[in-house]
C-alpha positions as CSV (number, residue, x, y, z in Angstrom):
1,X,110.1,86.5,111.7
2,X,113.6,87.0,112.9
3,X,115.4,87.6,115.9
4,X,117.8,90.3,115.9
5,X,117.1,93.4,113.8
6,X,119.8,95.6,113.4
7,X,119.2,99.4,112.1
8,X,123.0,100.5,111.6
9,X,125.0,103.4,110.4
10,X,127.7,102.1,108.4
11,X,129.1,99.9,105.6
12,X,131.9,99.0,108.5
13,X,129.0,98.2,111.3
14,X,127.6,96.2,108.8
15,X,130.0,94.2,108.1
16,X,130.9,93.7,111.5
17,X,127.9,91.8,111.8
18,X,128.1,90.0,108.9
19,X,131.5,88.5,110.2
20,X,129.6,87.7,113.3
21,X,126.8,86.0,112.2
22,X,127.9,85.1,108.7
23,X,125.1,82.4,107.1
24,X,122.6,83.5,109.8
25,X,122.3,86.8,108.7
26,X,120.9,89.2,106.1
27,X,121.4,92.6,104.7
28,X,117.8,94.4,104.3
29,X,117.5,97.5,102.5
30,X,114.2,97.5,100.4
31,X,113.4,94.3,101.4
32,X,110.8,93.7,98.8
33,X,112.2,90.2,98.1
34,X,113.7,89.5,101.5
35,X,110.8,89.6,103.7
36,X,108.5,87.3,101.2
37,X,111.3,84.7,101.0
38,X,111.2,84.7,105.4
39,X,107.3,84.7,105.1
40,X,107.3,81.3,102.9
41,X,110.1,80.0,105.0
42,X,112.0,80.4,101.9
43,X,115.7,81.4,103.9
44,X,115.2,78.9,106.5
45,X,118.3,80.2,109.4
46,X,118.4,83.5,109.1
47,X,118.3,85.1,112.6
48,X,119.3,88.5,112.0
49,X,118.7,91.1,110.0
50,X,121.0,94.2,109.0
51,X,119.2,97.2,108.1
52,X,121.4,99.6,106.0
53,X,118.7,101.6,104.6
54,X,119.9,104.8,106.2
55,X,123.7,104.3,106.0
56,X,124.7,107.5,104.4
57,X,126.8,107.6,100.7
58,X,125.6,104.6,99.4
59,X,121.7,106.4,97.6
60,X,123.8,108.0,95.0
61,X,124.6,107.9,91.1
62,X,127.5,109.0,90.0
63,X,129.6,108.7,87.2
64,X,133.1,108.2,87.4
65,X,135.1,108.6,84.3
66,X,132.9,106.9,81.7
67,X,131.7,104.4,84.2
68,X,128.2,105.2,85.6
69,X,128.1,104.2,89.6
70,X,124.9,102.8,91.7
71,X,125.2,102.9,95.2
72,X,124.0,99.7,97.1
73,X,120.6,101.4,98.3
74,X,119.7,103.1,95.1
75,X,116.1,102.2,94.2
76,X,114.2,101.5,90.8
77,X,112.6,104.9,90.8
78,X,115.9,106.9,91.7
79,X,117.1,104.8,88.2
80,X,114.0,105.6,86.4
81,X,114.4,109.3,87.4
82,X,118.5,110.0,86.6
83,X,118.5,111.6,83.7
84,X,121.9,110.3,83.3
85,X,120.7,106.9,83.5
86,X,118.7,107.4,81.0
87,X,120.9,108.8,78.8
88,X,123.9,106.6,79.3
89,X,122.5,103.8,80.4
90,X,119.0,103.8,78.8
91,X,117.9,99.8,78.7
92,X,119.0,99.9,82.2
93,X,116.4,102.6,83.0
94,X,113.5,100.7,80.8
95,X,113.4,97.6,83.0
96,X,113.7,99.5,85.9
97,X,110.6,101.1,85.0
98,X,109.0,98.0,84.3
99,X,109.4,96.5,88.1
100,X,106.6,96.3,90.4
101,X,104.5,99.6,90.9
102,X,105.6,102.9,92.0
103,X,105.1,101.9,95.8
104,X,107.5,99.0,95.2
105,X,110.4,100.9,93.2
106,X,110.3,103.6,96.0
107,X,111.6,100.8,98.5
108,X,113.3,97.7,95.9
109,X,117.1,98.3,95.1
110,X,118.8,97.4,92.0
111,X,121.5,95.8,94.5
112,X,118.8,93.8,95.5
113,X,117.3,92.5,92.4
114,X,121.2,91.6,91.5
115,X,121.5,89.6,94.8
116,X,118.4,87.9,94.3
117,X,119.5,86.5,91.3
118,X,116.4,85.3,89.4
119,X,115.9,84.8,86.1
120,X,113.1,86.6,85.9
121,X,114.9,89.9,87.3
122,X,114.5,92.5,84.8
123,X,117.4,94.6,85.5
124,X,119.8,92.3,85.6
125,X,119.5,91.6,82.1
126,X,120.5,94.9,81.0
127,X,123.5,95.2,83.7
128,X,124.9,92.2,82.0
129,X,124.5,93.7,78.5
130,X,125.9,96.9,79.7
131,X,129.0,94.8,80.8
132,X,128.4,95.6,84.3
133,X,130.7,94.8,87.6
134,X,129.8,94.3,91.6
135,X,131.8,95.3,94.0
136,X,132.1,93.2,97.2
137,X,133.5,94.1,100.7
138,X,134.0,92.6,103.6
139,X,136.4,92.9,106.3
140,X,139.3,91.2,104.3
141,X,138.6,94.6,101.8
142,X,137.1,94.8,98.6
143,X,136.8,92.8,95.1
144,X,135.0,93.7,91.6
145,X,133.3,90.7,90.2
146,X,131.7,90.6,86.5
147,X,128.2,90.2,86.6
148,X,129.0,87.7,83.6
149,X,130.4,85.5,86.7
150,X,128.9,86.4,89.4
151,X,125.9,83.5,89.4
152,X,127.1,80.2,90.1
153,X,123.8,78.6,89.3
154,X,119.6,79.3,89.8
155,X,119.7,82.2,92.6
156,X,123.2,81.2,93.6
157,X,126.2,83.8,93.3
158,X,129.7,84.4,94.5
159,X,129.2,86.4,97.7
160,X,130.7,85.0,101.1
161,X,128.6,85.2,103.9
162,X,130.2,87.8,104.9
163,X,130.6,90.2,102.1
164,X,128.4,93.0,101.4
165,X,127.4,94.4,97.7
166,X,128.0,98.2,97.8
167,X,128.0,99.0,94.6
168,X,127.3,98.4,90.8
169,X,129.4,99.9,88.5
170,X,129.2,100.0,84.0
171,X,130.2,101.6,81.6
172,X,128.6,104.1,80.3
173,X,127.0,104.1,76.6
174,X,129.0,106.3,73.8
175,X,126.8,108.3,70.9
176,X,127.9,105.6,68.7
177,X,125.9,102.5,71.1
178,X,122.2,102.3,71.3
179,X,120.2,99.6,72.9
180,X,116.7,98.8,74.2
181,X,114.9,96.7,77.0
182,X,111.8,94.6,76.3
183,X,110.1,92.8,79.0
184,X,106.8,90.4,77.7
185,X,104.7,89.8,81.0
186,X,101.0,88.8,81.5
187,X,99.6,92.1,82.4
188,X,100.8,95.8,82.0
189,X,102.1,96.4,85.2
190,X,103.1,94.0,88.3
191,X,103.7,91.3,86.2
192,X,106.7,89.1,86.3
193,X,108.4,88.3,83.4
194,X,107.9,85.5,81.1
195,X,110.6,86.6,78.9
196,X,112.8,89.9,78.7
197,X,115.7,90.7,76.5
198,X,118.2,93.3,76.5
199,X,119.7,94.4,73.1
200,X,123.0,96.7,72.9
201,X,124.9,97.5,69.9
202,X,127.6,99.7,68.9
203,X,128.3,101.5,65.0
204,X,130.5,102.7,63.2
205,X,128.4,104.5,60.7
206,X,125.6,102.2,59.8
207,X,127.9,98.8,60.5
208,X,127.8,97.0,63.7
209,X,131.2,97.0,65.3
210,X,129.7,94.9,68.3
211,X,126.7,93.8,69.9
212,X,125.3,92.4,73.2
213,X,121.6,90.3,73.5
214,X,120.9,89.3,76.9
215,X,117.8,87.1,77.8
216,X,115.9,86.5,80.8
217,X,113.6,83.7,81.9
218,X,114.6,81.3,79.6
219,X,117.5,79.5,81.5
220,X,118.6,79.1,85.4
221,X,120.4,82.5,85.2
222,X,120.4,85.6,82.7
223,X,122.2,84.4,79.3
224,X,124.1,86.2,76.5
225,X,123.9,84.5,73.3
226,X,126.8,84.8,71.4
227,X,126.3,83.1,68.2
228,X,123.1,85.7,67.4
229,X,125.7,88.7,68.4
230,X,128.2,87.3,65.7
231,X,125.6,87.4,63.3
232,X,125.6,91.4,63.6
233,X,129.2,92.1,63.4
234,X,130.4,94.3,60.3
235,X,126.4,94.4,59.2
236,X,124.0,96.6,58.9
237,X,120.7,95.9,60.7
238,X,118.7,94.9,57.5
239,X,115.6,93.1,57.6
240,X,118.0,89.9,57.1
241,X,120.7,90.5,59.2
242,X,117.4,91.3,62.0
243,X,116.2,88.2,61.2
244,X,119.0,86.2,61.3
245,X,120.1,87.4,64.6
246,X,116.7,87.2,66.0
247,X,116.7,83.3,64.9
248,X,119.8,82.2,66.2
249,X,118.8,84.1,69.9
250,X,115.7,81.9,69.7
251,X,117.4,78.8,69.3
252,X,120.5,79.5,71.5
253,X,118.3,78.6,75.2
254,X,116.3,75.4,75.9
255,X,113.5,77.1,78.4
256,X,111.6,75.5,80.2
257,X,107.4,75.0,80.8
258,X,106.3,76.7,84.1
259,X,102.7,78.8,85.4
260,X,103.9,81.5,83.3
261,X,104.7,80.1,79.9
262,X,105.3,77.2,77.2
263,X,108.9,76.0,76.6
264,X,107.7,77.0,72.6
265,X,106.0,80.2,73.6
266,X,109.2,81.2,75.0
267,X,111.1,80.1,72.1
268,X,109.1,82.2,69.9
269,X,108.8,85.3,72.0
270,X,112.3,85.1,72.0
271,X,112.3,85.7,68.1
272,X,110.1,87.7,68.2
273,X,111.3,90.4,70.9
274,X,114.5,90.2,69.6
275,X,113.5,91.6,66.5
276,X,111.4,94.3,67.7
277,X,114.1,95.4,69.5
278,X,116.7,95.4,67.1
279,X,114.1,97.3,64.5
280,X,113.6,99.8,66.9
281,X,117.6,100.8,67.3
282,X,117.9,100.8,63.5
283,X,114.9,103.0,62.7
284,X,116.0,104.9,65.9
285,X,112.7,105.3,67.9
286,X,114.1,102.9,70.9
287,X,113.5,105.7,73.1
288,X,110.2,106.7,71.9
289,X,108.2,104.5,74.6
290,X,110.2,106.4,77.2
291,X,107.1,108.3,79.4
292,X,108.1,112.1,79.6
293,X,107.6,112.6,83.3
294,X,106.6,109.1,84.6
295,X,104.9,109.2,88.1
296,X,107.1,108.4,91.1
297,X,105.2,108.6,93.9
298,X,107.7,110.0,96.0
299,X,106.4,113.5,96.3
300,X,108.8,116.7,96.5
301,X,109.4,116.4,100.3
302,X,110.8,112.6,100.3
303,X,114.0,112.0,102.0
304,X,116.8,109.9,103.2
305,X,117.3,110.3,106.8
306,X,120.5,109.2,108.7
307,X,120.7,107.0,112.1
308,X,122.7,109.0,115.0
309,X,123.6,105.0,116.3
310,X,123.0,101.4,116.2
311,X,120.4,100.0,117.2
312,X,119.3,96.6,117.8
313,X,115.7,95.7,118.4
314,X,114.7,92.8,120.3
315,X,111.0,92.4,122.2
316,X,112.1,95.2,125.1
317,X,113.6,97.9,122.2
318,X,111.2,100.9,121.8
319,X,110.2,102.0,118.4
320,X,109.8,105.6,118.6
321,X,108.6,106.9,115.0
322,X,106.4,110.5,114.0
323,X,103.1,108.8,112.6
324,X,100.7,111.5,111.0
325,X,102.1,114.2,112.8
326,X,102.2,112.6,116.2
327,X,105.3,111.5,117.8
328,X,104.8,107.6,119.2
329,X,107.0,105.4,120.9
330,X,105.8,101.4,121.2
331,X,107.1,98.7,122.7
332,X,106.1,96.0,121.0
333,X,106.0,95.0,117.3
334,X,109.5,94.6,116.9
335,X,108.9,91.3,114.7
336,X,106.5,92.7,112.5
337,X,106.4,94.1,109.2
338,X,105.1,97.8,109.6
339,X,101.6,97.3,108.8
340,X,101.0,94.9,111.2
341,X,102.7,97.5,113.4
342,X,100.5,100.1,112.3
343,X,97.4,98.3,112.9
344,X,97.9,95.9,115.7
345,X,100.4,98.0,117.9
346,X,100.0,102.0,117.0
347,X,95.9,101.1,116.8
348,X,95.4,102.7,113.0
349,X,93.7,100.2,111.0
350,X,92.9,102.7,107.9
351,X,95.6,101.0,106.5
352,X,94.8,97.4,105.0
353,X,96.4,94.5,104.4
354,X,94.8,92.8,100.9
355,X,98.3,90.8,99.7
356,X,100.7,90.7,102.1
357,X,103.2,90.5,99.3
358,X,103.2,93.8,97.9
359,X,100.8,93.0,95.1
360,X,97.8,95.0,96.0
361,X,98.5,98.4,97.2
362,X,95.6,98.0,99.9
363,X,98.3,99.2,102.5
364,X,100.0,101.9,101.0
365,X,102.0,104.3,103.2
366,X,104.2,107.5,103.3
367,X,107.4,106.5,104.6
368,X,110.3,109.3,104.9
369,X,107.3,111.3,102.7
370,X,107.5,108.3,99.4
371,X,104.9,106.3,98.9
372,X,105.8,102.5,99.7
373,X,103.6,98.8,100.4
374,X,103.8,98.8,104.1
375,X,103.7,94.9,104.0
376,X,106.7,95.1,102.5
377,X,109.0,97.0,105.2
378,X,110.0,95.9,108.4
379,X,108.1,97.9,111.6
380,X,112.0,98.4,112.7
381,X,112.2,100.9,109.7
382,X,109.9,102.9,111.9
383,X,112.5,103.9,114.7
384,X,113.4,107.4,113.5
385,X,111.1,108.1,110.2
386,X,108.3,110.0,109.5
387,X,105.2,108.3,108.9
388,X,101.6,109.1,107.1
389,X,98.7,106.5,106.5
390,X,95.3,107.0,105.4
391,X,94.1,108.8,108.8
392,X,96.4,111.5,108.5
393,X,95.3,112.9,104.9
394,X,92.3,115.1,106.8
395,X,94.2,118.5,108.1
396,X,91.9,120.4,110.3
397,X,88.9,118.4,110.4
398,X,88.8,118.9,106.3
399,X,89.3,115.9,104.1
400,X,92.2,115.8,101.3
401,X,90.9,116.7,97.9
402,X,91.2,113.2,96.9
403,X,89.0,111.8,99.5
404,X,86.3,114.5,98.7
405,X,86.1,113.2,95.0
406,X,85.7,110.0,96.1
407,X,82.8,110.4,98.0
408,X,81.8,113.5,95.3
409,X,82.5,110.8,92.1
410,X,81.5,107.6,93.7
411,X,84.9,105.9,93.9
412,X,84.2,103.8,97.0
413,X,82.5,100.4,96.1
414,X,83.7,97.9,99.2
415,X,85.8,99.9,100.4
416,X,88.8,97.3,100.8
417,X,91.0,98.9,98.4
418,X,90.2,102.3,99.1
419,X,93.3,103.5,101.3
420,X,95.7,102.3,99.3
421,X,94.2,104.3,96.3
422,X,93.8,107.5,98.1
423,X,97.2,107.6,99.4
424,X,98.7,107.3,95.9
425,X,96.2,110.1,95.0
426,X,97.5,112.3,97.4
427,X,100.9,111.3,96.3
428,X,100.7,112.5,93.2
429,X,98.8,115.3,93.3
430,X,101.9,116.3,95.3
431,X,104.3,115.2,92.7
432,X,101.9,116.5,90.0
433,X,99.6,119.0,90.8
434,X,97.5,118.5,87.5
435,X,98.5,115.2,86.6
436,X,98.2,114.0,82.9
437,X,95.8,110.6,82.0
438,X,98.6,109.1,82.1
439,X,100.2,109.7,85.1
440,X,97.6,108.8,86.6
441,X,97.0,105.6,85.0
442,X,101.0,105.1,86.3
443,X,99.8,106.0,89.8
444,X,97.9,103.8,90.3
445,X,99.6,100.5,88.7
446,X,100.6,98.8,92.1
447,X,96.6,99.3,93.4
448,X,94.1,96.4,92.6
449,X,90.2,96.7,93.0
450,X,87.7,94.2,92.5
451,X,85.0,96.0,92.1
452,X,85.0,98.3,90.2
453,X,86.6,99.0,86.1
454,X,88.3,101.8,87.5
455,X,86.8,104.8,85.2
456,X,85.3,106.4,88.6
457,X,88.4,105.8,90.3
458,X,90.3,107.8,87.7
459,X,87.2,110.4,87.8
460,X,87.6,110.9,91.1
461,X,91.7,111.8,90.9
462,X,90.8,114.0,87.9
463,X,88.3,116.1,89.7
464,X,90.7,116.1,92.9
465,X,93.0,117.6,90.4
466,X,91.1,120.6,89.4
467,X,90.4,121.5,93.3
């Protein structure tokens, strides 16, 4: 899928390669995107890519004056779980707890959803209501770009080739600005989009002193629609003034008809979402969807390791990785994601491939001790990290509680999708030793299975949880 793979230690090693092989490279940190795009033959050119995953500094959120910071390889879940996120940068946390399943927002980065660019991207939406800024570096140096600029057009943006993002920067919200994220999708979980909004607003008292809306899906790139905010200045958020602002949002974009949606059904959503939103921040319950202590999946041992040096795989590099408490080292595989790795080259095929796109959960892995889709990361990520599939749950000849239930409860129907579920089990009953209904509903959100409705399945984690 690529020729050069690059595992570095650096922003500056980084962008040493970019300035070397410029259009023909890639930066890869969750990859979640990246790796589908090379599968469909999507980035036709792209001959290496530059791992920065373990370059140290840039996991971190900080806030720096009254601006809240996000490294370039902070993920959904580290978002979801900042309790300063969440309190000064709440619609920013909301969408980031709407993306993908726990296994994807251990590994996808907000940086990355910004560099993709869709209009679908949920947290892009609230990063442009939250008046948010990149910052770009190269070798020249660095530049700050407004995410209000920063797309030139449908997944195009200003980045050189050889520029790197390294990190997102807004400010953060006041006690006098409250705001919500609503994203409308087809199903609860792992759906895409077919409209999201962003709502932000700031009082003085009661009035509206100013006000950001920010839609998704409805136009090439994620819109602001100024005329709608207008409506809200020096008002308060009556029924009427709702209203009005909720109809002039829905008749600000000309969307389109696609798979997902209806030009009109858009349209109307548009109103409709709108509205909800800005009911919610009046009445004050924006936050009262917020889950309490939402299920990660990333345990209480994960980590972040470091790289002691560059490395650069080609066919003759060795991958040596720790898989289930065994230390390996294979020479081969270097082109493949980590499940084919896994199940072609280490000779573990527990773990299943059902998707291939991150979709399924069938081949859920512990990489680095989080849960992730193992379709979804490169088998380079290996070199270094600690791994654990499905074969490794047993300790001592005794299977994990989870698997006893299943077989106890009758959770197994085919089979197929069984890994997948069992390592999110073990998971959380890691993360939450008795686990609410509802964290275990969130558990299992990235895990599909076809044959069964799922109440066994939930059984079985229940029983586990009382063992």
């Amino acid at each position: 899928m690529w020729s050069q793979y690059f595992n570095v230690t650096s922003v500056s090693e980084a962008l040493e390669l970019l300035s070397k092989y410029r259009e023909k490279a890639r930066i890869i940190a969750g990859g979640t995107d990246l790796l589908i795009e090379i599968e469909r033959h999507q980035r036709p050119g792209i001959e290496a890519l530059i791992d920065i995953s373990r370059v140290p500094g840039l996991d971190t959120i900080t806030l720096h004056g009254d601006h809240i910071r996000l490294g370039a390889l902070v993920t959904h879940n580290q978002v979801v779980g900042s309790q300063l996120v969440v309190e000064r940068g709440y619609p920013l946390a909301q969408a980031a707890w709407e993306v993908g399943a726990p296994q994807i927002r251990n590994r996808a980065t907000i940086a990355g959803n910004v560099i993709t660019g869709s209009a679908a991207n949920d947290t892009i939406t609230p990063l442009m209501a939250l008046g948010a800024e990149v910052t770009l570096a190269s070798l020249e140096g660095e530049r700050s770009v407004a995410l209000s600029v920063f797309y030139t057009g449908l997944r195009r943006n200003m980045m050189r080739p050889d520029e790197m993002l390294t990190a997102i920067t807004f400010p953060a919200m006041s006690n006098r600005e409250r705001g919500m994220f609503i994203k409308l999708g087809l199903r609860r979980a792992q759906a895409i989009s077919v409209i999201n909004v962003t709502t932000l607003l700031k009082f003085d008292g009661d009035t509206v002193t100013q006000a950001a809306i920010t839609l998704g899906c409805v136009a090439p790139t994620i819109i602001r629609v100024p005329v709608a905010e207008q409506s809200l200045f020096g008002r308060k958020l009556t029924p009427e003034a709702i209203a009005d602002a909720a109809r002039l949002a829905a008749a600000t974009p000309t969307p389109i008809d696609d798979i997902r949606s209806t030009a009109e059904y858009r349209s109307e959503m548009i109103r409709v979402l709108v509205a909800r939103a800005l009911r919610a921040v009046a009445a004050g319950t924006e936050r009262a969807v917020w889950p309490e202590k939402p299920a990660m999946l990333w345990g209480k041992e994960s980590s972040h390791p470091t790289l002691d040096e560059q490395t650069e795989y080609n066919e003759k590099t060795p991958i040596t990785t720790t898989i289930n408490g065994q230390a390996h080292t294979v020479r081969s595989g270097q082109h493949k994601t980590l499940l084919r790795f896994l199940r072609e080259d280490v000779g573990l095929p527990g773990t299943k491939e059902g998707c291939a796109e991150g979709e399924c959960g069938a081949c859920t892995v512990f990489l680095d001790g989080a849960a992730v889709m193992s379709c979804m990361v490169p088998a380079p990520r290996a070199d270094g990290a600690t791994i654990v599939t499905v074969e490794g749950l047993q300790q001592n000849g005794q299977l994990h509680p989870i698997q006893s239930a299943f077989v106890e409860h009758g959770a197994v129907q085919c089979g197929y999708c069984t890994p997948g579920f069992l390592m999110a089990g073990a998971k959380l009953l890691e993360e939450f030793p008795q686990p609410t209904h509802e964290q275990i509903q969130q558990s299992i959100t990235g895990n599909l299975c076809r044959c069964t409705g799922y109440y066994k399945i939930v059984e079985a984690f229940e029983a586990a949880s009382k063992k």
